[in-house]
N, C-alpha and C positions, 0 to 999 in steps of 0.2 A: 708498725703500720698505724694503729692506733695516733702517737704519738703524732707519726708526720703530717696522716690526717688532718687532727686536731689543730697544727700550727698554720696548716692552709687554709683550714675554713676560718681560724681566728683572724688570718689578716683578712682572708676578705671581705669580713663582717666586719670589722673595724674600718676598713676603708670605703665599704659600701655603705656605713651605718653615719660616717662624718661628712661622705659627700651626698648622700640620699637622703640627709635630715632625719633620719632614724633612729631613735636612744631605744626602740626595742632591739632594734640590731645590734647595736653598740653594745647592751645588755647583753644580746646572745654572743658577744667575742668575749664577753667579760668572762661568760660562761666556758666556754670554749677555749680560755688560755689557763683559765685553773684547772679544766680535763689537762693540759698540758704536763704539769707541773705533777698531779693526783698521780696518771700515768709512769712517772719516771720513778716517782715513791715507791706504787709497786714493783716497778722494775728490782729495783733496789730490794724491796723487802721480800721477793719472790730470793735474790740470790744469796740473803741471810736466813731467809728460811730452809735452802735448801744444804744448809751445812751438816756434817751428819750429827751425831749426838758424841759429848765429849763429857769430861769427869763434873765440869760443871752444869751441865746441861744434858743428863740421862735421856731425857724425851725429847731428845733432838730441840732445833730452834724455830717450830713448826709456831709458837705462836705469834712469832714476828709478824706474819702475814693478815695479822687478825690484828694489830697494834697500828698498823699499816693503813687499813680499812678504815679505824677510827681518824686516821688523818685524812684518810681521803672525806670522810663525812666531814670533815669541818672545814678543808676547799668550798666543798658545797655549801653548807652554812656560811661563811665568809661571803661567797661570790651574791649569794640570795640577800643577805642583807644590804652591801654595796647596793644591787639591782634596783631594793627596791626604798632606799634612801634616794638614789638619784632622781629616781620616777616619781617619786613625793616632789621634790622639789621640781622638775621640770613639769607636774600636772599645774601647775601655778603659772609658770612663765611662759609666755608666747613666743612662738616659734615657726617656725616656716609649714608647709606638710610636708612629707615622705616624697619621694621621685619614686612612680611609677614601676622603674627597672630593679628597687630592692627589690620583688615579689617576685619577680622570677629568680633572683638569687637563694631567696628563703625557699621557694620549691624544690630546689636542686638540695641544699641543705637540708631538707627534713626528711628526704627520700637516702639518703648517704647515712646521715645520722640512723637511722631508724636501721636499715641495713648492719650500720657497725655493730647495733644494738643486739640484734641476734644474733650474728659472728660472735660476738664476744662474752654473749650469755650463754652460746652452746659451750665455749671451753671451758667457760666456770663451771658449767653442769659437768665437761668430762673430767676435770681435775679437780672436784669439788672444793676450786678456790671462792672461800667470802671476800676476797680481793679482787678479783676477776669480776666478777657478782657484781661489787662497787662500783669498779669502772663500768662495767655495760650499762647501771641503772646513770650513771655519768650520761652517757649516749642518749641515751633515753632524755632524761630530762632536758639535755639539748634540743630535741628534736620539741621536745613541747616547748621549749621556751622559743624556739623557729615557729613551732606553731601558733604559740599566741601572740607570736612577733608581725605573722603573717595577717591575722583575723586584723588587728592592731592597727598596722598598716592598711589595709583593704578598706577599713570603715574610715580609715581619715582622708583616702585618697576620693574614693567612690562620695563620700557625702560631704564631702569639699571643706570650705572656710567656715571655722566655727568648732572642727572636730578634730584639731590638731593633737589635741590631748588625748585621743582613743590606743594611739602609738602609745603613750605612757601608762596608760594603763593597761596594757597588753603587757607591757614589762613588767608593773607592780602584780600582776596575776600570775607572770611566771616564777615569780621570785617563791611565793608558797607555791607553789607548783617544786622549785625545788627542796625547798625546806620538807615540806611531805614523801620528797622520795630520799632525803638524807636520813629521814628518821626510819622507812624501809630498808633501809642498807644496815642501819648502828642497832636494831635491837636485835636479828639474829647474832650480829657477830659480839653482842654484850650477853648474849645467850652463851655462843662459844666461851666467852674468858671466867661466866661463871659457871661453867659445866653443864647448862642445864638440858637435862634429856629433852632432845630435839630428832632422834632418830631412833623410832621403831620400826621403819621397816628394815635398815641395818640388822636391826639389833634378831629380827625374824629371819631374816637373811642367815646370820649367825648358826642358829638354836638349829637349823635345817640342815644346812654344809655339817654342823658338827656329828650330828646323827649318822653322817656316811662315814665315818670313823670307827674302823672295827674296836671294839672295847668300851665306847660311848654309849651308854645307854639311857641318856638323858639330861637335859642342861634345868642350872637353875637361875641362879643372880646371872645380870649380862648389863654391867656399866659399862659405858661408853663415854669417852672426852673428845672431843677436835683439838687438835693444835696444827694448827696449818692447812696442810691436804690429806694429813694422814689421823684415823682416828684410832685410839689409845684404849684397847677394851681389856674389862676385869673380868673372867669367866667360870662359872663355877659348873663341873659337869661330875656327874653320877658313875661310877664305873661299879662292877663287882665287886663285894665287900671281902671276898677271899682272895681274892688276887696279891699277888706281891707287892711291897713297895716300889722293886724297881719295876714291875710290869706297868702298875699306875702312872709312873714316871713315864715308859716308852708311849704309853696313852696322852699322854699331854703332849710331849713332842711331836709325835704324829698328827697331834691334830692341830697345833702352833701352824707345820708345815705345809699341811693341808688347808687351815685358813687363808694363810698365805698367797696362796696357790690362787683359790679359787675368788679370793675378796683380797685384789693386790694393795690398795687404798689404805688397807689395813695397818699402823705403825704397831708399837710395843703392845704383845700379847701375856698375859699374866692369867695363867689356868691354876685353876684348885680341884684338889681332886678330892670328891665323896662318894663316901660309901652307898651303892643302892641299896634298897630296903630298907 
């Protein structure tokens, strides 16, 4: 949905942008066919992430989806620079103004856009994909680059001859506009590829669920990794110091299955068992 989206609104900002004398529009198809493109990436890197885990790949291929992210930030980096290369040059050169009826095209566009943008940010919240994440802040920055496409337009049309250039500089202001939201996208998931603790309330989540486990009497170390949608935790929990080795042992699987259970999200569990007191 996403995808198909994307290819409608790109033609008809490219054809509203060439016959409406608009290069902020034009800008925003530019924007709008690398969503295109970003989109299918994930496609793709959603169906290699979801391969299971093999001899060469223990922890499954969950961090494809996080390599994936990184391309989609640099569509956006790509397209922002293009935007506002072209808007340097066209703030120099004269040119017609904007026709009237793009503005009602960008209104319909930044209401669609903004809409996809929470669609598609609630499923990265349920499937805690940072690929999903990418695309929605995609949506997102469209709608502002529609926005400042709109402001853009409205000051060239509304104060006429002389102000032809306020369109290109709507476009040069959305370009960091995108650039600012590519750099929101690429430091959580440069977080994910170096491991770095980014979830304590998981990791509380954890230390809680594990206490309902009969023979747990307390958690200590609790690392946590992302790779993909599932996250990879190291758990060290406290049981009676007189107990058996294999009782210890039925204590750890119980509570593998028990995490499980209750934090599905959850990939490869790796428990250690110590002695309380």
């Amino acid at each position: 949905m996403s995808m198909a989206g994307n290819a409608l609104l790109a033609a008809a900002k490219w054809l509203a942008g060439y016959f409406g004398n608009s290069f902020a529009l034009i800008a925003d198809a530019i924007e709008s066919t690398t969503d295109i493109f970003s989109s299918l990436l994930i496609v793709l890197g959603f169906a290699y992430a979801k391969r299971p885990a093999d001899e060469n790949h223990p922890y499954g291929h969950g961090r494809a989806e996080t390599l994936v992210t990184f391309l989609v930030v640099g569509f956006l980096v790509a397209s922002a620079a293009i935007i506002a290369y072209q808007a340097i040059i066209n703030i120099g050169r004269p040119h017609a103004l904007p026709e009237p009826y793009t503005l009602a095209i960008l209104g319909a566009i930044i209401i669609w856009k903004e809409l996809s943008y929470r669609w598609v940010l609630r499923s990265s919240h349920r499937t805690m994909s940072s690929a999903l994440k990418a695309d929605a802040w995609h949506h997102r920055s469209d709608a502002i680059t529609s926005l400042a496409a709109f402001s853009g337009i409205s000051l060239a049309i509304f104060m006429g001859e002389g102000w032809e250039s306020a369109d290109d500089w709507a476009a040069l202001l959305a370009s960091f506009v995108i650039m600012y939201n590519a750099y929101r996208i690429f430091r959580p998931a440069l977080g994910e590829v170096m491991d770095e603790h980014l979830f304590e309330d998981l990791v509380e989540k954890i230390r809680k669920t594990s206490l309902g486990v009969d023979g747990v009497l307390d958690t200590e170390k609790c690392f946590i990794r992302k790779a993909g949608m599932k996250f990879h935790v190291d758990l060290h929990v406290r049981v009676d110091g007189e107990v058996s080795v294999r009782r210890g042992h039925e204590i750890a699987h119980a509570l593998k299955d028990h995490l499980h259970q209750v934090i599905p999200e959850l990939g490869h569990l790796s428990i250690h068992v110590e002695p309380h007191g």
